[in-house]
BATIGU-311153 format. One record per residue (C-alpha): x, y, z; residue number from 0. Coordinates in steps of 0.001 Angstrom, whole numbers, plus 500000, padded with zeros to 6 digits. Example, Ala and Ser with C-alpha at 12.3 -4.5 7.8 and 13.67 -1.06 7.14 Angstrom:
% residues 2
{{512300,495500,507800},0}
{{513670,498940,507140},1}
This chain:
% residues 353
{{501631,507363,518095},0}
{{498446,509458,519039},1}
{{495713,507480,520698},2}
{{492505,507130,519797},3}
{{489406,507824,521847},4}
{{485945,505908,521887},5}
{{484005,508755,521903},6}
{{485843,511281,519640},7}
{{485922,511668,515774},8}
{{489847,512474,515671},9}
{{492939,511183,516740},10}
{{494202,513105,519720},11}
{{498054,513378,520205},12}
{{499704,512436,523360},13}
{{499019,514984,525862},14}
{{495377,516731,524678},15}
{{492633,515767,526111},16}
{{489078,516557,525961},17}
{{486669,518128,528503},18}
{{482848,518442,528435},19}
{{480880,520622,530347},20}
{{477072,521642,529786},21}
{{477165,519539,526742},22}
{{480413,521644,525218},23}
{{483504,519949,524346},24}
{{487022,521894,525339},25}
{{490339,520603,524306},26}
{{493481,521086,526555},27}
{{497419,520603,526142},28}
{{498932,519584,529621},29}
{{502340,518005,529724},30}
{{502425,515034,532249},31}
{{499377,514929,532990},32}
{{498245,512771,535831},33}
{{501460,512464,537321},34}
{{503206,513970,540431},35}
{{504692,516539,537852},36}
{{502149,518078,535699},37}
{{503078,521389,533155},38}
{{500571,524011,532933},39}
{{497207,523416,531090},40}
{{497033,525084,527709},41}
{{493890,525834,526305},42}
{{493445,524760,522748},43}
{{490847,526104,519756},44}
{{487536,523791,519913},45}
{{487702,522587,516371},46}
{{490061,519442,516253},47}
{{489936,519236,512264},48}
{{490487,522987,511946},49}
{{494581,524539,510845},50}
{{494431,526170,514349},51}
{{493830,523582,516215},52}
{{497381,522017,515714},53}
{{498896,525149,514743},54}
{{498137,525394,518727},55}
{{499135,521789,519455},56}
{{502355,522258,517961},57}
{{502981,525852,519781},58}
{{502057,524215,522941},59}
{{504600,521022,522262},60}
{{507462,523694,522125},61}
{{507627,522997,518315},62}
{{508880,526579,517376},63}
{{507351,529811,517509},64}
{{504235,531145,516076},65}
{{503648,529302,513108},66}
{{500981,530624,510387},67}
{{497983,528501,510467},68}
{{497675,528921,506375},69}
{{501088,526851,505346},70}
{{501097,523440,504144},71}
{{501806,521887,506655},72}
{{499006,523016,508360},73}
{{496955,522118,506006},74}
{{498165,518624,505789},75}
{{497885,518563,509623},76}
{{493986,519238,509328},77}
{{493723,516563,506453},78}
{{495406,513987,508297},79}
{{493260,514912,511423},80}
{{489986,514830,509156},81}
{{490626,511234,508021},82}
{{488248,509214,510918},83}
{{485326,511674,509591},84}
{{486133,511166,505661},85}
{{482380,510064,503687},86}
{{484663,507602,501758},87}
{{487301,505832,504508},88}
{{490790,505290,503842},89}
{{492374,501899,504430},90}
{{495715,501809,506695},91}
{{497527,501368,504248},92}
{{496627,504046,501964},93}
{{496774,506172,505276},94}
{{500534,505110,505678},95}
{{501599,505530,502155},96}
{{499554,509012,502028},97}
{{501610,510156,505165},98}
{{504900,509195,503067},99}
{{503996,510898,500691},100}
{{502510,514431,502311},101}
{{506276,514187,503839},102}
{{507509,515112,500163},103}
{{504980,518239,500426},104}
{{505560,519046,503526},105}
{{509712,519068,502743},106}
{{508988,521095,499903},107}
{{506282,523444,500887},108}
{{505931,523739,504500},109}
{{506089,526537,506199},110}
{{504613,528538,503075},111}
{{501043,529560,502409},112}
{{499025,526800,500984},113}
{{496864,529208,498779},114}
{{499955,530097,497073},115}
{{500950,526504,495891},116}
{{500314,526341,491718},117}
{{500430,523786,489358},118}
{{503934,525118,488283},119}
{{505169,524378,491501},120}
{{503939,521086,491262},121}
{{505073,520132,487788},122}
{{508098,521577,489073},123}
{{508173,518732,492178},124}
{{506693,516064,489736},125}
{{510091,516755,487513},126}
{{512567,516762,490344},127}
{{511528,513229,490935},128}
{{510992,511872,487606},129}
{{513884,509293,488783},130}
{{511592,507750,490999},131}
{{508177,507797,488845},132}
{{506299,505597,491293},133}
{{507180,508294,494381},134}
{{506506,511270,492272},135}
{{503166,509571,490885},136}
{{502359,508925,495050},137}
{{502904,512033,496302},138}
{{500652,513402,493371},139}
{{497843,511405,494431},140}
{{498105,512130,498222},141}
{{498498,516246,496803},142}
{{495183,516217,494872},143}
{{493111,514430,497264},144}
{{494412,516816,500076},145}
{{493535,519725,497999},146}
{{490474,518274,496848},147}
{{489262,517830,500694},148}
{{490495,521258,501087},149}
{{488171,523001,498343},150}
{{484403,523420,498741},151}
{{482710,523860,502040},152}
{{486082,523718,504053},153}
{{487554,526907,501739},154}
{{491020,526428,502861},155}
{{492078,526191,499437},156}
{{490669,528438,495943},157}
{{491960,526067,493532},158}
{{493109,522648,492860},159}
{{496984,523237,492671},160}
{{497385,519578,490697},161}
{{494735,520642,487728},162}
{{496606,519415,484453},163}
{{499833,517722,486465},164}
{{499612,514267,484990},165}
{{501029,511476,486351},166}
{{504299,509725,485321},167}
{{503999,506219,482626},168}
{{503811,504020,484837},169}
{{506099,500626,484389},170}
{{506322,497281,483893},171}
{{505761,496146,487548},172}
{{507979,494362,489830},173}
{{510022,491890,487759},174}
{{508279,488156,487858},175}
{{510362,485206,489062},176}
{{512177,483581,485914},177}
{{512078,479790,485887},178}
{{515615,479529,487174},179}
{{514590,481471,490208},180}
{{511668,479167,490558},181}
{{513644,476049,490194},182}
{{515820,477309,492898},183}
{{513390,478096,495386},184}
{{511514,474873,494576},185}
{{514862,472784,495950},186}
{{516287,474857,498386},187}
{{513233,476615,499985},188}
{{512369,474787,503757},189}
{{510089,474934,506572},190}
{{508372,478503,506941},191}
{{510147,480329,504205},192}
{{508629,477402,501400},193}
{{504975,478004,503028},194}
{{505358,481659,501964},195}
{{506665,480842,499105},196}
{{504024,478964,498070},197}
{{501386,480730,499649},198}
{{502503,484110,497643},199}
{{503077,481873,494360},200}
{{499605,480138,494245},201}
{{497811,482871,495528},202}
{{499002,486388,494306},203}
{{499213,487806,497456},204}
{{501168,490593,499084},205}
{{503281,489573,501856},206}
{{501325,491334,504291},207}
{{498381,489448,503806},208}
{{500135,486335,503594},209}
{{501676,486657,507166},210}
{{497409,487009,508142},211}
{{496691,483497,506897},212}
{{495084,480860,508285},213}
{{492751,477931,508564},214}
{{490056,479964,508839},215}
{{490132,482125,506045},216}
{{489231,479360,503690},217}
{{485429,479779,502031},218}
{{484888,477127,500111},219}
{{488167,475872,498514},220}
{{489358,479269,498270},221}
{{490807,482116,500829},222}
{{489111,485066,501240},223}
{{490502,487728,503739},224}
{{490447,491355,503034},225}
{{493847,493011,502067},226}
{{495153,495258,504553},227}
{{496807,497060,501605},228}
{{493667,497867,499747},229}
{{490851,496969,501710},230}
{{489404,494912,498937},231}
{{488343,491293,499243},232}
{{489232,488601,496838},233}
{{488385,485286,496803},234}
{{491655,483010,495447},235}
{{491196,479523,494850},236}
{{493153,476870,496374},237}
{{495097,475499,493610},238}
{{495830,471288,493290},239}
{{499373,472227,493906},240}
{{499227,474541,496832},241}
{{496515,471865,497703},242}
{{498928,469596,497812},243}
{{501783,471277,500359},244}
{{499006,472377,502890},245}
{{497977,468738,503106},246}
{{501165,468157,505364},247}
{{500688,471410,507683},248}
{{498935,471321,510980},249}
{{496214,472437,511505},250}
{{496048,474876,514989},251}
{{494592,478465,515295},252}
{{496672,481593,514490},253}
{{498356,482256,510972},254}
{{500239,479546,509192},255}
{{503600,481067,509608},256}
{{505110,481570,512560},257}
{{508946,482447,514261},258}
{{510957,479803,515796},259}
{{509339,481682,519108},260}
{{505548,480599,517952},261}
{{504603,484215,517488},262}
{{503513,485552,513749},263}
{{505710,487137,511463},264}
{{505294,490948,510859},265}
{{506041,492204,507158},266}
{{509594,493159,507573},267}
{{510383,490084,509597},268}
{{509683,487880,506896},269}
{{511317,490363,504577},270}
{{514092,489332,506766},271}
{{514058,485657,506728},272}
{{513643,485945,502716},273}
{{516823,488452,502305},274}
{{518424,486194,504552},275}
{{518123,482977,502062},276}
{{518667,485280,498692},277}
{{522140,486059,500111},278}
{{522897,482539,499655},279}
{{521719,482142,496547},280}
{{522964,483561,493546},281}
{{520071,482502,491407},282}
{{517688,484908,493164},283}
{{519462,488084,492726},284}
{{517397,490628,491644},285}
{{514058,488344,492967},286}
{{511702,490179,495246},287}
{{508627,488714,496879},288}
{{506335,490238,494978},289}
{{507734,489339,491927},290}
{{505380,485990,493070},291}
{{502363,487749,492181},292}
{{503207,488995,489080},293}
{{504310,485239,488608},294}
{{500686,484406,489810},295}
{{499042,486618,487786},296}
{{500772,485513,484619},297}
{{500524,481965,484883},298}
{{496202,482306,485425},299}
{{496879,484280,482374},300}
{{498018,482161,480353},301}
{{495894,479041,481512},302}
{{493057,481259,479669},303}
{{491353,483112,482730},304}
{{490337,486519,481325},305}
{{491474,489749,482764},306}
{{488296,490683,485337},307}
{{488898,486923,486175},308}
{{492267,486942,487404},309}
{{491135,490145,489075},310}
{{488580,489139,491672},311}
{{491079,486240,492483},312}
{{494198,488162,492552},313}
{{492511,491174,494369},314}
{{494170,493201,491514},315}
{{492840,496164,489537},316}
{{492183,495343,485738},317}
{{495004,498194,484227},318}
{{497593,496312,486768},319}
{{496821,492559,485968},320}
{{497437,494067,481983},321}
{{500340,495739,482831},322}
{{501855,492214,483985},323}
{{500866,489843,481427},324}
{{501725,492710,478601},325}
{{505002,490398,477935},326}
{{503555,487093,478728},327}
{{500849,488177,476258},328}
{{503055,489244,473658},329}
{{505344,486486,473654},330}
{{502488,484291,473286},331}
{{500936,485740,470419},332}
{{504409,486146,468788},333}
{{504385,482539,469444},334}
{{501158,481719,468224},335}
{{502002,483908,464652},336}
{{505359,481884,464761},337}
{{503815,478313,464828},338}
{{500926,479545,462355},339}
{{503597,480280,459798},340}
{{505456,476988,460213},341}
{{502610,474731,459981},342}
{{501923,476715,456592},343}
{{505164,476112,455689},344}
{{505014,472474,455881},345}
{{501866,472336,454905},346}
{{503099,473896,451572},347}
{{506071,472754,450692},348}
{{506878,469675,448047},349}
{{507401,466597,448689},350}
{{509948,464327,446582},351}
{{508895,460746,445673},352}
């Protein structure tokens, strides 16, 4: 992982490092440097955020031969490297799943010239992965907002290469728990795996928020800790039931779940614990944790919250908290028309003395 230095605007990787004299900054590439074996210094281009810059950095790695500082890949090197400096910042996570997706680009497109790339090529990408919609509809975002930094001032690119690629439909969402599943996990689910349970249940939150919990996130009945998804900060009320199972946990300082070792659970390790327990049960095949939040969202639904309600508490955009209660919705009307008509019915029909 590069590291990051107090005083610079960029991410160095391992073995640069930065030099001022008479109030100019140089940047070097020296291989063990600082210990009894040192490689030779390699002076690098001044301009951290520029194509050069790790064109050289990658030269001086032993990465390959000359590479042309005009591909896509060195382009998405200089993006990447410009993110610290960005007017709007990007959250870790959106840095992560941009990275995952620039991969796609950079498979596709690497070593060729960037001002080359047009929308045909795209829609040509977009199509090969129309199997995976929500990876096709990613790497389309991380694309345009490359090539939008790219345009302008910085004139590494002439046009937009995404103009007119649209992105796939998007679906239904990650299938909510049905009742069985809920059933199941309400009689089997123990110890830490039932707090996150109920935590993600009652509160609509991604798992790796919930492992960030605690004691003192609560405002006021409610949590509120920014998601380290999104960045955005909702405020979710403490509901009588969840209420009611945190009224027999401890109360100590760190997160409320913890491994048998006392230290907190990452993402994937809890992914772990719950894969572990679905293997045993045959009810929850097919359940995934965040199938909870759609559950979440669905249920404030239909207690009668509105839509930019469930929102702030969920921490959910407006299109997304739709595009889970669409069923719930329609069943309910359906329902609604259904009873209408047999009321009528009854109301109507004759009655023998």
């Amino acid at each position: 992982m590069p590291r990051r230095r107090k005083d610079a605007v960029v991410a160095l990787p391992p073995g640069v490092h930065r030099v001022v004299s008479r109030a100019r900054e140089y940047f070097y590439y020296q291989q063990g440097r600082g210990t009894k074996f040192p490689g030779e210094r390699i002076r690098l281009p001044n301009n951290p955020q520029s194509p050069e810059f790790w064109n050289a950095v990658r030269q001086a790695q032993g990465l390959g031969g000359p590479v042309a500082t005009d591909t896509m890949n060195a382009l998405a090197d200089a993006y990447e490297a410009a993110w610290p400096v960005l007017p709007r910042k990007l959250s870790e996570g959106t840095k992560a799943k941009y990275r995952s997706s620039l991969a796609i680009v950079r498979r596709a497109w690497g070593d060729l010239p960037a001002r080359g790339l047009r929308p045909s090529h795209v829609q040509a990408l977009m199509d090969s992965l129309a199997a995976k919609p929500g990876t096709a509809n990613g790497m389309l975002d991380a694309l345009r907002s490359m090539s939008r930094w790219a345009m302008g001032p910085r004139e590494l690119l002439d046009r937009d290469p995404t103009l007119g690629v649209v992105h796939f439909e998007a679906g239904e969402g990650h299938k909510p728990w049905s009742q069985e599943q809920l059933r199941c996990a309400d009689e089997n689910f123990t110890g830490t795996l039932r707090r996150a349970y109920v935590l993600m249940r009652f509160t609509g939150q991604r798992i790796s928020d919930i492992v960030r919990l605690s004691w003192t996130d609560i405002d006021e009945g409610g949590f509120a800790l920014r998601q380290k998804k999104t960045g955005v900060r909702p405020w979710c009320p403490i509901f009588p039931e969840l209420e009611a199972e945190m009224a027999s946990w401890e109360r100590r300082p760190g997160p409320f779940l913890l491994q048998d070792n006392g230290r907190p659970f990452s993402t994937n390790q809890l992914w772990k614990v719950f894969d572990a327990a679905r293997e045993k049960l045959p009810a929850l095949e097919g359940a995934v944790p965040h199938g909870l939040r759609a559950v979440a969202v669905i249920r404030l639904r239909q207690a009668g919250y509105s839509i930019p309600q469930i929102s702030d508490m969920i921490g959910m955009s407006p299109p997304m908290v739709e595009r889970y209660c669409r069923h719930a919705d329609r069943k309910a009307g359906g329902q609604a028309v259904l009873l209408a008509l047999s009321e009528g019915q009854n109301k109507n029909r004759t009655v023998k003395h």
